[in-house]
C-alpha positions in Angstrom: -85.5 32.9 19.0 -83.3 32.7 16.1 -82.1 29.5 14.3 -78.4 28.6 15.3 -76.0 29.0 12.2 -75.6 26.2 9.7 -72.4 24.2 10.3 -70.4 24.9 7.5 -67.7 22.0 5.9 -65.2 21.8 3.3 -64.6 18.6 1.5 -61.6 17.3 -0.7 -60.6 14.3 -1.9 -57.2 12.6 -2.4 -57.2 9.8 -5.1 -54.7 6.6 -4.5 -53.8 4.3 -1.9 -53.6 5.8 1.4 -50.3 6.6 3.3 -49.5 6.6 6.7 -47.2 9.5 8.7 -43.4 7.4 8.7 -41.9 7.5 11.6 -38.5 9.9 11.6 -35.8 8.6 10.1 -32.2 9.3 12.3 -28.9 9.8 10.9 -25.2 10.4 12.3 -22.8 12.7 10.9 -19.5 14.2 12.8 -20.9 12.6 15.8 -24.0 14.6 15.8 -27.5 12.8 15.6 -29.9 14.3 12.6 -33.8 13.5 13.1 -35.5 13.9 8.8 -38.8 13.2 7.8 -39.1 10.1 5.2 -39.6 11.0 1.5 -42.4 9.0 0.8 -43.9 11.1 3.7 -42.6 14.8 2.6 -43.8 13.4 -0.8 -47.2 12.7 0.4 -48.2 15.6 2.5 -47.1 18.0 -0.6 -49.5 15.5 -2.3 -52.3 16.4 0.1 -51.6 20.2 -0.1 -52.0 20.2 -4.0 -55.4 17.8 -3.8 -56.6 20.8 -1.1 -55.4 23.6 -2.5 -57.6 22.3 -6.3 -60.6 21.5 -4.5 -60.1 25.3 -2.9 -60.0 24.3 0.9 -59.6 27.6 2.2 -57.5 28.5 5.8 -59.6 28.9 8.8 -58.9 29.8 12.0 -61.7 28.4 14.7 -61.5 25.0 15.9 -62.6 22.3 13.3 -64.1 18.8 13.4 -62.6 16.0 10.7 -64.2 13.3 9.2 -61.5 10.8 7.1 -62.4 8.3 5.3 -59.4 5.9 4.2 -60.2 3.6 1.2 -57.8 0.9 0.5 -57.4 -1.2 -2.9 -60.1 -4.6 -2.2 -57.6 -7.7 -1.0 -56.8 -10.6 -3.3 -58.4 -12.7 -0.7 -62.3 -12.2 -0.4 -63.3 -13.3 2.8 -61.5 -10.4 4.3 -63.2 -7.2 3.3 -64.5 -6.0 6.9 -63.3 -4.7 9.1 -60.4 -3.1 6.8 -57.0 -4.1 9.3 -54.6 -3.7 6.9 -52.0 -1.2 6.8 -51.2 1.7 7.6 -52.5 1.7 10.7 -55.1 4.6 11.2 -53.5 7.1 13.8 -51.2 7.2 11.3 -53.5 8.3 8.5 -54.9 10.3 10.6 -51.6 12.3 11.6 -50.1 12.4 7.6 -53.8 14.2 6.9 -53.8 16.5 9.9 -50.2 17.6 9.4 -50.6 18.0 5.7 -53.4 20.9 6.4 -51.0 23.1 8.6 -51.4 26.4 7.3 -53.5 25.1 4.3 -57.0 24.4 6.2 -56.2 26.1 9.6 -53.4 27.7 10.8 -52.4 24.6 13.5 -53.8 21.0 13.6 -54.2 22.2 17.2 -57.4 23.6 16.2 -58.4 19.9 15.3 -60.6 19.2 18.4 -62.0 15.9 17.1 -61.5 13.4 14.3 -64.0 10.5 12.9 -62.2 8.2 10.6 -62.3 4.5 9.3 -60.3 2.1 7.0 -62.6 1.1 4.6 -62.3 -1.1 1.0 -62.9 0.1 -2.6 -62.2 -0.8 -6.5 -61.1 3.5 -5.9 -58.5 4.0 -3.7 -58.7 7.0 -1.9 -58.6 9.3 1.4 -61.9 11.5 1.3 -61.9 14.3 3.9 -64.3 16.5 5.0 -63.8 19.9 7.5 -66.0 21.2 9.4 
């Protein structure tokens, strides 16, 4: 019998306060409704792209299993330090992170069959992701 194949991962981190996917953003022009992605989004899934891209994530294409780990700046106030419930809330972390990998860790964040992630406190700020 032979041993089943060791699960390979990839792992990047992104330094700084976590950001959550913005919500479109409409507009009206000659009577004609325009849907545009939020800068502060556009600016941080480029962000994401360029902390992949220098850790060397390289583009798969099988299904892939995420874990995210979302560290936000510790609260002025002490006595609130777990469960982190502040926001962004984390679907939306979740969603900025997967879209950010299109065509960077897989070809589709269809291929993303299952994410583990949690809002969690730090002196670092950071989103720490791991592929596998």
């Amino acid at each position: 019998m032979t041993p089943a194949p060791a699960m390979s991962f990839q792992k990047f981190t992104i330094p700084g306060e976590p950001v959550g996917k913005g919500r479109p953003k409409f507009t009206a022009r000659g009577g004609f409704a325009r849907a545009y992605t939020p800068e502060k989004t556009r600016n941080y899934e480029a962000y994401v792209k360029v902390c992949a891209g220098t850790a060397g994530i390289r583009l798969v294409d099988r299904p892939v299993y995420m874990t995210i780990k979302a560290y936000f700046r510790l609260p002025k106030k002490k006595e609130n330090l777990s469960p982190a419930t502040k926001r962004p809330d984390i679907d939306n972390v979740i969603k900025i992170i997967c879209d950010s990998l299109n065509g960077v860790a897989y070809k589709d964040d269809a291929l993303v069959y299952r994410v583990d992630a949690q809002k969690l406190y730090s002196h670092n700020p950071r989103v720490e992701v791991i592929i596998s």
